[in-house]
N, CA, C and O atoms as CSV, one atom per row, in Angstrom:
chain,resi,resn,atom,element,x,y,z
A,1,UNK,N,N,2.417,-23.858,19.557
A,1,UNK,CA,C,3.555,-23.000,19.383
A,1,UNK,C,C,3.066,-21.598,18.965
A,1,UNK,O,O,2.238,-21.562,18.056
A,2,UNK,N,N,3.504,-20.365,19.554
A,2,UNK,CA,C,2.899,-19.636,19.666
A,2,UNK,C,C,3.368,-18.955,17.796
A,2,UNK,O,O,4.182,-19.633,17.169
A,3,UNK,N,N,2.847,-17.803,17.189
A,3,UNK,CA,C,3.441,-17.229,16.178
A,3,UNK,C,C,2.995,-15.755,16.207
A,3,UNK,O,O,2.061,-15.270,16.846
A,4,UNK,N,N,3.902,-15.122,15.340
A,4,UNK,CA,C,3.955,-13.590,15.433
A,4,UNK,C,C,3.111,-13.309,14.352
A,4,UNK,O,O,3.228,-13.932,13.296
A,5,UNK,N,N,2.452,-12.620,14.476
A,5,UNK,CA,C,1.246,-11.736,12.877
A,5,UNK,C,C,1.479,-10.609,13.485
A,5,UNK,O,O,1.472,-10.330,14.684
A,6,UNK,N,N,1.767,-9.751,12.205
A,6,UNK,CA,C,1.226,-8.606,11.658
A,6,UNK,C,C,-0.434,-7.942,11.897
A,6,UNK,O,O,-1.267,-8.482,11.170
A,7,UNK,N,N,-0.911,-6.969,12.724
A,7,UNK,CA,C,-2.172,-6.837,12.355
A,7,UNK,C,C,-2.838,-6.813,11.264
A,7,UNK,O,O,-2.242,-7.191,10.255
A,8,UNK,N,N,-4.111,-6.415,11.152
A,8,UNK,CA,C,-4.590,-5.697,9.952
A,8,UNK,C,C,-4.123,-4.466,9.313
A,8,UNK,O,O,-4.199,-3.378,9.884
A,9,UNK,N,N,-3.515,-4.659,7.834
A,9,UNK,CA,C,-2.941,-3.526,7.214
A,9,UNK,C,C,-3.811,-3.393,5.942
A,9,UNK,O,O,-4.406,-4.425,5.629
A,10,UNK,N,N,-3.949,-2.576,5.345
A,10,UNK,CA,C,-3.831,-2.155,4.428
A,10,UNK,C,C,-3.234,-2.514,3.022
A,10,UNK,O,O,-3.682,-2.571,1.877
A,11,UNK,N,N,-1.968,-2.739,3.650
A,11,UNK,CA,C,-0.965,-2.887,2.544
A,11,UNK,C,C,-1.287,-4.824,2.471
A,11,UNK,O,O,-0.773,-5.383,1.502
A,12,UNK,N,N,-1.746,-5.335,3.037
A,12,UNK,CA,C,-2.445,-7.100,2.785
A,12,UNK,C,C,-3.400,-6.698,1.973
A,12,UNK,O,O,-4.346,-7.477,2.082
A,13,UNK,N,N,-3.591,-5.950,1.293
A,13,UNK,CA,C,-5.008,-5.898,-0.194
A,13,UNK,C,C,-3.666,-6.283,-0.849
A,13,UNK,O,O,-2.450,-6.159,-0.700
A,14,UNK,N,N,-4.675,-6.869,-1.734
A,14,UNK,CA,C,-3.970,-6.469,-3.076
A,14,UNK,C,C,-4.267,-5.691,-4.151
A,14,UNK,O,O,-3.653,-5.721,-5.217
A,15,UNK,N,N,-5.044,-5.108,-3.936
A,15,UNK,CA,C,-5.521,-3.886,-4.845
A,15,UNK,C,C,-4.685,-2.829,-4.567
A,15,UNK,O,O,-4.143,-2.585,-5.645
A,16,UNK,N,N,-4.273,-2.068,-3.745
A,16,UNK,CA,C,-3.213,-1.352,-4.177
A,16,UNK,C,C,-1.500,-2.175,-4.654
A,16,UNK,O,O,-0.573,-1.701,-5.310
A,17,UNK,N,N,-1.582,-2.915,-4.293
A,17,UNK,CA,C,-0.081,-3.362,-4.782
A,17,UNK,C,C,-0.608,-3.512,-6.150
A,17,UNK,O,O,-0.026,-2.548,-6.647
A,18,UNK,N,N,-1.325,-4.048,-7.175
A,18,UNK,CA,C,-1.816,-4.095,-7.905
A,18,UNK,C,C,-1.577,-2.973,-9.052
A,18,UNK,O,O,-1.046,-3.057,-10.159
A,19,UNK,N,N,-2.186,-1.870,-8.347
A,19,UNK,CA,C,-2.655,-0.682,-9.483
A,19,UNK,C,C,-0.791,0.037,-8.911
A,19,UNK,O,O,-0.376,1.056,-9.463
A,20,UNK,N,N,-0.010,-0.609,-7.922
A,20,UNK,CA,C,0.845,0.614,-7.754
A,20,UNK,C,C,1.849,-0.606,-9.532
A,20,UNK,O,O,2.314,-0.200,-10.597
A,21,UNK,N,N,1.740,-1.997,-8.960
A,21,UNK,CA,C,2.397,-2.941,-10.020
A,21,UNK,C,C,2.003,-1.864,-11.603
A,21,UNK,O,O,2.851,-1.187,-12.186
A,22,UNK,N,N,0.600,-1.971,-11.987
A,22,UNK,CA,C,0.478,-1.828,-13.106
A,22,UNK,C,C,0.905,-0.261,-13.273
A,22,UNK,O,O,0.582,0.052,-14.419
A,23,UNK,N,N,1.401,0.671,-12.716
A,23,UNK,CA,C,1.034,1.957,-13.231
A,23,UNK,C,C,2.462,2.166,-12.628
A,23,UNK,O,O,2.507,3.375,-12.398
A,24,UNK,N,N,3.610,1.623,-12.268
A,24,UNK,CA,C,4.936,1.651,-12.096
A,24,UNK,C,C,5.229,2.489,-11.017
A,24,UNK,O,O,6.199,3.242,-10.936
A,25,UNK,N,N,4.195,2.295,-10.053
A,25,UNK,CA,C,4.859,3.109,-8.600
A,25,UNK,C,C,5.890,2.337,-8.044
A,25,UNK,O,O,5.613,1.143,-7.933
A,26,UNK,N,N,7.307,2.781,-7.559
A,26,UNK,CA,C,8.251,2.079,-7.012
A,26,UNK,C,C,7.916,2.775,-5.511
A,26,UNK,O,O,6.784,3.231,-5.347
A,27,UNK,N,N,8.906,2.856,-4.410
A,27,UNK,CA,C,8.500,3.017,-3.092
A,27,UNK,C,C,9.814,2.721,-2.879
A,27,UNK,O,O,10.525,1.938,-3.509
A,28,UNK,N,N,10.220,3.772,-1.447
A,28,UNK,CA,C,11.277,3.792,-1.416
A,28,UNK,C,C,11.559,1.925,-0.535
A,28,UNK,O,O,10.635,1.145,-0.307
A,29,UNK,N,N,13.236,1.626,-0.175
A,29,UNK,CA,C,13.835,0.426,-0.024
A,29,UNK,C,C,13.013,-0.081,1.349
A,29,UNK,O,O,12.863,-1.277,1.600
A,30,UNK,N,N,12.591,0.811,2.053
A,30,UNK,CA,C,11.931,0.380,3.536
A,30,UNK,C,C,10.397,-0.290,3.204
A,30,UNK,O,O,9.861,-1.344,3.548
A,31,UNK,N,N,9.961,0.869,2.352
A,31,UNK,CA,C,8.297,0.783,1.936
A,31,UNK,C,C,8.197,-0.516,1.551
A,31,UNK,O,O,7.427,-1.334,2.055
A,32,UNK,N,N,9.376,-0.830,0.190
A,32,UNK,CA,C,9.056,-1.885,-0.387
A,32,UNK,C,C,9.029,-2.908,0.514
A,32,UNK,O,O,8.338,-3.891,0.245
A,33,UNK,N,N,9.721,-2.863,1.652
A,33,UNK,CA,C,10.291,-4.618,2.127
A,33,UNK,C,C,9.149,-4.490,3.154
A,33,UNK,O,O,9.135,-5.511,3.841
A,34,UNK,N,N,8.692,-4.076,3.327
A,34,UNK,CA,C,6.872,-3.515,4.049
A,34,UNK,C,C,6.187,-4.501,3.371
A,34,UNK,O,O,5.738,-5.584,3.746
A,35,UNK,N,N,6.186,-3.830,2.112
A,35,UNK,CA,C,4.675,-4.220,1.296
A,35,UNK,C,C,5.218,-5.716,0.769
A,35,UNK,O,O,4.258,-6.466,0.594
A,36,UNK,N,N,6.412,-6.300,0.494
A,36,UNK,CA,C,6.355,-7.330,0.510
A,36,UNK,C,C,6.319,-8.679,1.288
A,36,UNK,O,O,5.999,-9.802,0.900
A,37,UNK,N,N,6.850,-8.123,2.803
A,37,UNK,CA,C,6.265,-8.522,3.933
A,37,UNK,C,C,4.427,-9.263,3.984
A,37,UNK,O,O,3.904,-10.352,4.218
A,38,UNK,N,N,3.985,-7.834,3.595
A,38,UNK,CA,C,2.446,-8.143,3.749
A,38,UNK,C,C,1.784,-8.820,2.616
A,38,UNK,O,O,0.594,-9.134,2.626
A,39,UNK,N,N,2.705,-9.059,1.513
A,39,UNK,CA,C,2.503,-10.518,0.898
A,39,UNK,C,C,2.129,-11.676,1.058
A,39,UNK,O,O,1.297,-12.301,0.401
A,40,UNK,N,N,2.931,-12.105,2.225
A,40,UNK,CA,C,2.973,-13.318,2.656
A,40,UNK,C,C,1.317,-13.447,2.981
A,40,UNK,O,O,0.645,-14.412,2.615
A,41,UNK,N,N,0.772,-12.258,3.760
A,41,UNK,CA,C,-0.657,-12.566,4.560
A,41,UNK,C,C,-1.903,-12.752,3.289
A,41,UNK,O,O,-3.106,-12.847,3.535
A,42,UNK,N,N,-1.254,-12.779,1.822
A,42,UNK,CA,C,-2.590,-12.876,0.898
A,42,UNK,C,C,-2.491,-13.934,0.239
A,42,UNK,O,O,-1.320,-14.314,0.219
A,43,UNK,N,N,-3.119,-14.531,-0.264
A,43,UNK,CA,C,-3.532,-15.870,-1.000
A,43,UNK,C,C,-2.476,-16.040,-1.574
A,43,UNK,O,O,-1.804,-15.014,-1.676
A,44,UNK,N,N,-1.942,-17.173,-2.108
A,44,UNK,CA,C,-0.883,-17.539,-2.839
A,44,UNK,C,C,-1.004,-17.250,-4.619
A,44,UNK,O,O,-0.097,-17.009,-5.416
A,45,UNK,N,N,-2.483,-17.385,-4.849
A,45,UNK,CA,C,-2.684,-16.773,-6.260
A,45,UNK,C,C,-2.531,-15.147,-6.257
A,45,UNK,O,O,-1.968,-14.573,-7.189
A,46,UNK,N,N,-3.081,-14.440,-5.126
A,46,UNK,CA,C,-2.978,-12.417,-5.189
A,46,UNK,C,C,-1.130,-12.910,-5.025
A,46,UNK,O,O,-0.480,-12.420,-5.949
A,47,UNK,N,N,-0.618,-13.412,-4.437
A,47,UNK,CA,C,1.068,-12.873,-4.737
A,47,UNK,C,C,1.674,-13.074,-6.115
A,47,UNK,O,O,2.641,-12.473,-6.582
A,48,UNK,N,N,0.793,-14.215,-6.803
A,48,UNK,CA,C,1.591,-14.373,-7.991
A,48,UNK,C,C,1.264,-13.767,-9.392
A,48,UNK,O,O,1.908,-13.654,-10.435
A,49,UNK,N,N,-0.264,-13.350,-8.913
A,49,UNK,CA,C,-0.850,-11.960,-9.799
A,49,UNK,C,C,-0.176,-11.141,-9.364
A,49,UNK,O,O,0.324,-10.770,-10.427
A,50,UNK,N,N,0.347,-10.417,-8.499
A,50,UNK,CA,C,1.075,-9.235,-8.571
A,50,UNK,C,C,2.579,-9.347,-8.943
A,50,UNK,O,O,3.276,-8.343,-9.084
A,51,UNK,N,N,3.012,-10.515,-9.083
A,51,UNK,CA,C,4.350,-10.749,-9.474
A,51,UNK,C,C,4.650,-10.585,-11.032
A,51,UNK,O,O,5.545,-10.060,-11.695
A,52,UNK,N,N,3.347,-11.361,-11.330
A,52,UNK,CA,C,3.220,-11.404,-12.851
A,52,UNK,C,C,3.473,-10.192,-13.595
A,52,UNK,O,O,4.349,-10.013,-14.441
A,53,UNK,N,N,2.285,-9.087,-13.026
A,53,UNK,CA,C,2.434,-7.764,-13.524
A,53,UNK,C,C,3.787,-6.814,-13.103
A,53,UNK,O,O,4.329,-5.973,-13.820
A,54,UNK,N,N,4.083,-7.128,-12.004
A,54,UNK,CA,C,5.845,-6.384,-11.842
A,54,UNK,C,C,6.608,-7.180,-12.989
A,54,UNK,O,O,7.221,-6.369,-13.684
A,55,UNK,N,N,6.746,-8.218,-13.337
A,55,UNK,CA,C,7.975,-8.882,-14.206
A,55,UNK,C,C,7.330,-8.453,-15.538
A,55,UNK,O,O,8.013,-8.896,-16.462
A,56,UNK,N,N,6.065,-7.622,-16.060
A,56,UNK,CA,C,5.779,-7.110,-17.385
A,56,UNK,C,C,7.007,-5.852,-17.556
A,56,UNK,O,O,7.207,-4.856,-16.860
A,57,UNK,N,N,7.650,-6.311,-18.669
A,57,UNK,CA,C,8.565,-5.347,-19.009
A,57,UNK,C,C,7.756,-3.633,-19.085
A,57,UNK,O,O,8.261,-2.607,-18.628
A,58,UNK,N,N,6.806,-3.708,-19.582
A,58,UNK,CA,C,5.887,-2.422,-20.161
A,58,UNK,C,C,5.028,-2.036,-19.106
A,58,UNK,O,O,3.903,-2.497,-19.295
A,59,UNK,N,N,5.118,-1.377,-18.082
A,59,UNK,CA,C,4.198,-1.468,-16.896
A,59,UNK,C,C,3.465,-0.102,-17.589
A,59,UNK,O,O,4.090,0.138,-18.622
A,60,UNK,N,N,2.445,0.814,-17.414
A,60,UNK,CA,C,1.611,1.773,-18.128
A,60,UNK,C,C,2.737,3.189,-18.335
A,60,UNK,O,O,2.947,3.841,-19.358
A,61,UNK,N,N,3.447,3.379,-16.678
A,61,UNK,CA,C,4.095,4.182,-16.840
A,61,UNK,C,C,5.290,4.470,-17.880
A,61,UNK,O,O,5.629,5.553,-18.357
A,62,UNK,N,N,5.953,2.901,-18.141
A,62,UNK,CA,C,6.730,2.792,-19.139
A,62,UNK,C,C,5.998,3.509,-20.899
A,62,UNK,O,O,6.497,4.439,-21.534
A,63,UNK,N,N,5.031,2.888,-21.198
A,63,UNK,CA,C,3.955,3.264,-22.610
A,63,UNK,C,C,4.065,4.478,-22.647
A,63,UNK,O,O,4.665,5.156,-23.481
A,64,UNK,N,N,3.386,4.861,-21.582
A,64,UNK,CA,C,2.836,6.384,-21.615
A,64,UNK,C,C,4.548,7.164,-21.751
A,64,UNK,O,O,4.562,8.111,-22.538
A,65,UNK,N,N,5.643,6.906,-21.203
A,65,UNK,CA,C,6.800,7.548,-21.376
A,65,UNK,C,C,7.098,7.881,-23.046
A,65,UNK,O,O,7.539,8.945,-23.480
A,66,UNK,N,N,6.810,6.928,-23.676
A,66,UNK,CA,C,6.728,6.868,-25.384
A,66,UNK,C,C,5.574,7.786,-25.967
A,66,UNK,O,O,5.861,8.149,-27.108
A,67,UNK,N,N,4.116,8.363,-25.435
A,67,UNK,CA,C,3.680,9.009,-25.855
A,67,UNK,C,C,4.091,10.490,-25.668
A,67,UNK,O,O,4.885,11.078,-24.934
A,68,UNK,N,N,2.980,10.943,-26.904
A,68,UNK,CA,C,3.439,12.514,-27.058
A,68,UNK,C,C,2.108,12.777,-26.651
A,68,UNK,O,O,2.051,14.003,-26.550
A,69,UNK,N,N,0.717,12.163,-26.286
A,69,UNK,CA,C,-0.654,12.293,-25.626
A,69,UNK,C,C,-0.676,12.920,-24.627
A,69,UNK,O,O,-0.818,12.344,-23.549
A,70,UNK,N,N,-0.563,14.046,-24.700
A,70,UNK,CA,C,-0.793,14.355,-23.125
A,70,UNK,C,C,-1.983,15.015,-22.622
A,70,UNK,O,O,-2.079,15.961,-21.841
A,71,UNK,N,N,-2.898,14.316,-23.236
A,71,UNK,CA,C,-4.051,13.998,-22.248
A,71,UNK,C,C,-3.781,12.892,-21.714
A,71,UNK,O,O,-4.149,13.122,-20.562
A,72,UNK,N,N,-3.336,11.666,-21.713
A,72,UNK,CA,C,-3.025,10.893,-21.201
A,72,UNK,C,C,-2.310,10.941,-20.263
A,72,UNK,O,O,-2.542,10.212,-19.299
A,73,UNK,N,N,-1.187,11.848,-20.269
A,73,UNK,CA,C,-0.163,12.044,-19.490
A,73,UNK,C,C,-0.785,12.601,-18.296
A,73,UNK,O,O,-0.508,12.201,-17.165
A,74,UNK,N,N,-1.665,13.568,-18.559
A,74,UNK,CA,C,-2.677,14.314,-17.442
A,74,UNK,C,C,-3.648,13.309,-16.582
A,74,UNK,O,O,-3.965,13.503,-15.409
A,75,UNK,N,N,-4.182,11.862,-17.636
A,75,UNK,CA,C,-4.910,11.663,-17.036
A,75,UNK,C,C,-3.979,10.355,-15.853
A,75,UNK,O,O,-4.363,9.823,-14.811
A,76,UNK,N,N,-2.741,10.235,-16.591
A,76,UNK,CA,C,-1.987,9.154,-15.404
A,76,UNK,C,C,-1.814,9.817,-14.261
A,76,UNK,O,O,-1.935,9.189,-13.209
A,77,UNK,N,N,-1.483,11.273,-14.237
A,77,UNK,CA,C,-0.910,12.348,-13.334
A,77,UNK,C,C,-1.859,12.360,-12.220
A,77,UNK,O,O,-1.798,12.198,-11.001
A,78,UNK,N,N,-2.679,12.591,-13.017
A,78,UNK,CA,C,-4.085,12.840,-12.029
A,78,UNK,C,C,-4.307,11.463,-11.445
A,78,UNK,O,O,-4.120,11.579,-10.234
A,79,UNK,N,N,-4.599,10.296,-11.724
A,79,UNK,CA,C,-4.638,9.085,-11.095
A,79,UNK,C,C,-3.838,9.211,-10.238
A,79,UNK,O,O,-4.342,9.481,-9.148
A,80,UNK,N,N,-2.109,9.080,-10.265
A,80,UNK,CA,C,-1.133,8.933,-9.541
A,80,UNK,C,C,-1.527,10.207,-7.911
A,80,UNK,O,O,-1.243,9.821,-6.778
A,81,UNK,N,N,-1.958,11.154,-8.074
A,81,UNK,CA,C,-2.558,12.134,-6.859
A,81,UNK,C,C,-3.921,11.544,-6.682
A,81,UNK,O,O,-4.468,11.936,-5.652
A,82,UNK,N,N,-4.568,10.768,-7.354
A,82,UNK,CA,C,-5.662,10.551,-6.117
A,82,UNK,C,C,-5.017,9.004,-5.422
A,82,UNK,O,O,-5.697,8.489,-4.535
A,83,UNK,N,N,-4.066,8.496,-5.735
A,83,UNK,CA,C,-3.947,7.245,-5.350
A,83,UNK,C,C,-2.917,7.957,-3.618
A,83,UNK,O,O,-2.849,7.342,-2.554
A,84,UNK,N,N,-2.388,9.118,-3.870
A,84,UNK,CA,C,-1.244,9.929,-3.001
A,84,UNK,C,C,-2.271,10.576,-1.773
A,84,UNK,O,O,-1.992,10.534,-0.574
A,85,UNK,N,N,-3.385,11.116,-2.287
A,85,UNK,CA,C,-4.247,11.354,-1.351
A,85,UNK,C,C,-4.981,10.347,-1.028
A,85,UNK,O,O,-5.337,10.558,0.131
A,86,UNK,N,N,-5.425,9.337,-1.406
A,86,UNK,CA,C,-6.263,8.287,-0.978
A,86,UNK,C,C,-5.076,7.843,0.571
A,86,UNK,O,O,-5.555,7.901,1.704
A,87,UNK,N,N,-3.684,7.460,0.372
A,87,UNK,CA,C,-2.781,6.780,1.090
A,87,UNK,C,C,-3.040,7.648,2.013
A,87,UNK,O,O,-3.436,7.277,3.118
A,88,UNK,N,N,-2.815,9.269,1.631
A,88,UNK,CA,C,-2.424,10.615,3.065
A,88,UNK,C,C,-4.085,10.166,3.726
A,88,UNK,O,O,-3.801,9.940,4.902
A,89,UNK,N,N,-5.399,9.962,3.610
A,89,UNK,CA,C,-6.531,10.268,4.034
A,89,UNK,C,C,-6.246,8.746,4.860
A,89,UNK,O,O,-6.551,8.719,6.052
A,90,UNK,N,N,-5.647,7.454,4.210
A,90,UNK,CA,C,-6.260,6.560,4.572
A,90,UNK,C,C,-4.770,6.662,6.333
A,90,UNK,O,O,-5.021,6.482,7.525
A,91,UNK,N,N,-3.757,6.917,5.836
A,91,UNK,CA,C,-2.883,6.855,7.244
A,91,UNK,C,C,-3.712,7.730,7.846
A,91,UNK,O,O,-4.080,7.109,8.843
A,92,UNK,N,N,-4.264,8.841,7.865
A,92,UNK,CA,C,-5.339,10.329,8.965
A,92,UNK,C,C,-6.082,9.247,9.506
A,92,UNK,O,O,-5.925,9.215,10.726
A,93,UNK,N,N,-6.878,8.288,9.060
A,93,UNK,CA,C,-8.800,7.813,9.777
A,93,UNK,C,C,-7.004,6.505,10.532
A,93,UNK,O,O,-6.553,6.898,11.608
A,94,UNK,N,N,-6.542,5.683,10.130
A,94,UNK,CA,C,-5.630,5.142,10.569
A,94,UNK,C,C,-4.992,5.137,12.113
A,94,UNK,O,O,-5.042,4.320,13.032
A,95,UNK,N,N,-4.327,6.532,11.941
A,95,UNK,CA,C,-3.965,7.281,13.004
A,95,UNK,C,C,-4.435,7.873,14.343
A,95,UNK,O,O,-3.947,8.014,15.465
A,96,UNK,N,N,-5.814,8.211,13.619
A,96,UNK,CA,C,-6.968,8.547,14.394
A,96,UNK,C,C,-7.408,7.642,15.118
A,96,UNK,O,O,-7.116,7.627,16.314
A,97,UNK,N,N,-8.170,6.733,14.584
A,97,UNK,CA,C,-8.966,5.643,15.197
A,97,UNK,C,C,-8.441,4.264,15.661
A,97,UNK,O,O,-8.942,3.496,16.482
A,98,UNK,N,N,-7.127,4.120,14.815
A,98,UNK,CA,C,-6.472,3.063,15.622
A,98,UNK,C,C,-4.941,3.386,16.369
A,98,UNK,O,O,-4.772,2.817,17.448
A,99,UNK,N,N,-4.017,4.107,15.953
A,99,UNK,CA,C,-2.855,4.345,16.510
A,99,UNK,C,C,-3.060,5.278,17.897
A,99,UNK,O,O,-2.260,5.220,18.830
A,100,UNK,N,N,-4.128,6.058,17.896
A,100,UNK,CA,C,-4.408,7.037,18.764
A,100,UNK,C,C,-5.421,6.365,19.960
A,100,UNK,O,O,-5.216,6.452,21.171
A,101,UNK,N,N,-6.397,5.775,19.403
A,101,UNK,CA,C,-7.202,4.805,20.214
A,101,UNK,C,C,-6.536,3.642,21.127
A,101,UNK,O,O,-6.899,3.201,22.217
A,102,UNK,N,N,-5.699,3.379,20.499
A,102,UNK,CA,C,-4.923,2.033,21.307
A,102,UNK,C,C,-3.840,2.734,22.131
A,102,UNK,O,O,-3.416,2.170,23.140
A,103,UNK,N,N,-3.358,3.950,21.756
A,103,UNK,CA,C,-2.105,4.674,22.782
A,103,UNK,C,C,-3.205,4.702,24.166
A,103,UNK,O,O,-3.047,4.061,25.205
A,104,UNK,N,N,-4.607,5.849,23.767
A,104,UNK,CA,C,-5.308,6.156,24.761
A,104,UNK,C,C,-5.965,4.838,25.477
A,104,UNK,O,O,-6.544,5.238,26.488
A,105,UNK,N,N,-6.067,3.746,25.372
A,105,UNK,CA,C,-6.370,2.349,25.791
A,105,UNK,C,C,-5.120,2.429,26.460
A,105,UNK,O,O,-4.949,3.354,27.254
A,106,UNK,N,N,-4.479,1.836,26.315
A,106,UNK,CA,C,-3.143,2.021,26.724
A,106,UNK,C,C,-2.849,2.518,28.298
A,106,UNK,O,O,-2.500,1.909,29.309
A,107,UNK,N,N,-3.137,3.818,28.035
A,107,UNK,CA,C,-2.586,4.657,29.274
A,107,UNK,C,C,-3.527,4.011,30.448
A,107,UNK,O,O,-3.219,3.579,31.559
A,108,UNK,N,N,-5.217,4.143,29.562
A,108,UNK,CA,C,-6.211,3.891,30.599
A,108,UNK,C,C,-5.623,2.435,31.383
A,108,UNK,O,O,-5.767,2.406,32.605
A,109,UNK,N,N,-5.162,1.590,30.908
A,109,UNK,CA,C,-4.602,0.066,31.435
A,109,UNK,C,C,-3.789,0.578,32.488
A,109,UNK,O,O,-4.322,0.736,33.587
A,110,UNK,N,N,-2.799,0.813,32.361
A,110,UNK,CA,C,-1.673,1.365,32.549
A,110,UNK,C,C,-2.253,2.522,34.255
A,110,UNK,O,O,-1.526,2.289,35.221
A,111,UNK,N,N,-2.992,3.212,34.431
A,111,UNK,CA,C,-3.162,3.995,35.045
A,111,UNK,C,C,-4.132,2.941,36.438
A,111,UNK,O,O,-4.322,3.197,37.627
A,112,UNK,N,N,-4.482,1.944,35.721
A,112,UNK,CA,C,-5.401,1.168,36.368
A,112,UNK,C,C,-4.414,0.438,37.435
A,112,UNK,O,O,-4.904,-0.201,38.367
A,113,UNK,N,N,-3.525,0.513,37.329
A,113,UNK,CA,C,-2.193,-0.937,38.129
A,113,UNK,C,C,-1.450,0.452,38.781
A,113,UNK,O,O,-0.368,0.212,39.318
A,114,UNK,N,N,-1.787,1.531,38.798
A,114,UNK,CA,C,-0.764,2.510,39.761
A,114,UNK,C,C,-1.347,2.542,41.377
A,114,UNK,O,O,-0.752,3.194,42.236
C-alpha cells in the first residue's frame, strides 16, 4: 500500500523545535501546524521531549520578562537574531540547491517528451 512522506525538512530536527520550545518562540497558525506535522517523522521520545518543555509554564522568555538584567535581555535578543538569520541563510542554500535544482530538473524532463 502505497504512503505519502514529506521529504527531507529541516523542521524533522529537533533541535530547533527544541531551542524555539525553550526560549518561547511561537510561529504564526500555518508555521505551527508545519512544524507539528514534522513531528510525526521524529522518534517518539524527540516528540515528547519537546512537549515536555512547551507544557513548562516558565519557558526562558517568560524569566527573563521578570528581569531588570539587561545584559541578559541583550544576550536573549541576540540569540533570538542568530536563530532568524540561521532560518533566512538556511531557506537561501534550500532554495538554491534544492527548490531551484529540481524546478531546473524538471524542465530538462519535461523538454525531453516534446
Amino acid at each position: 500500500q502505497p504512503i505519502h512522506a514529506i521529504g527531507g525538512s529541516a523542521a524533522q530536527s529537533t533541535t530547533m523545535q527544541v531551542l524555539d520550545a525553550l526560549l518561547g518562540v511561537h510561529h504564526s497558525p500555518d508555521k505551527s501546524a508545519f512544524l507539528l506535522k514534522m513531528r510525526s517523522y521524529m522518534p517518539p521520545a524527540h516528540q515528547k521531549f519537546i512537549q515536555a518543555i512547551e507544557n513548562q509554564p516558565n519557558t526562558l522568555r517568560n524569566l527573563l520578562k521578570k528581569s531588570a538584567d539587561e545584559a541578559l535581555h541583550s544576550a536573549y535578543n541576540s540569540l533570538l537574531s542568530a536563530m532568524v538569520n540561521f532560518r533566512s541563510y538556511h531557506i537561501q542554500i534550500v532554495t538554491k540547491y534544492i527548490v531551484q535544482a529540481s524546478a531546473k530538473a524538471k524542465q530538462s524532463e519535461d523538454k525531453r517528451f516534446e
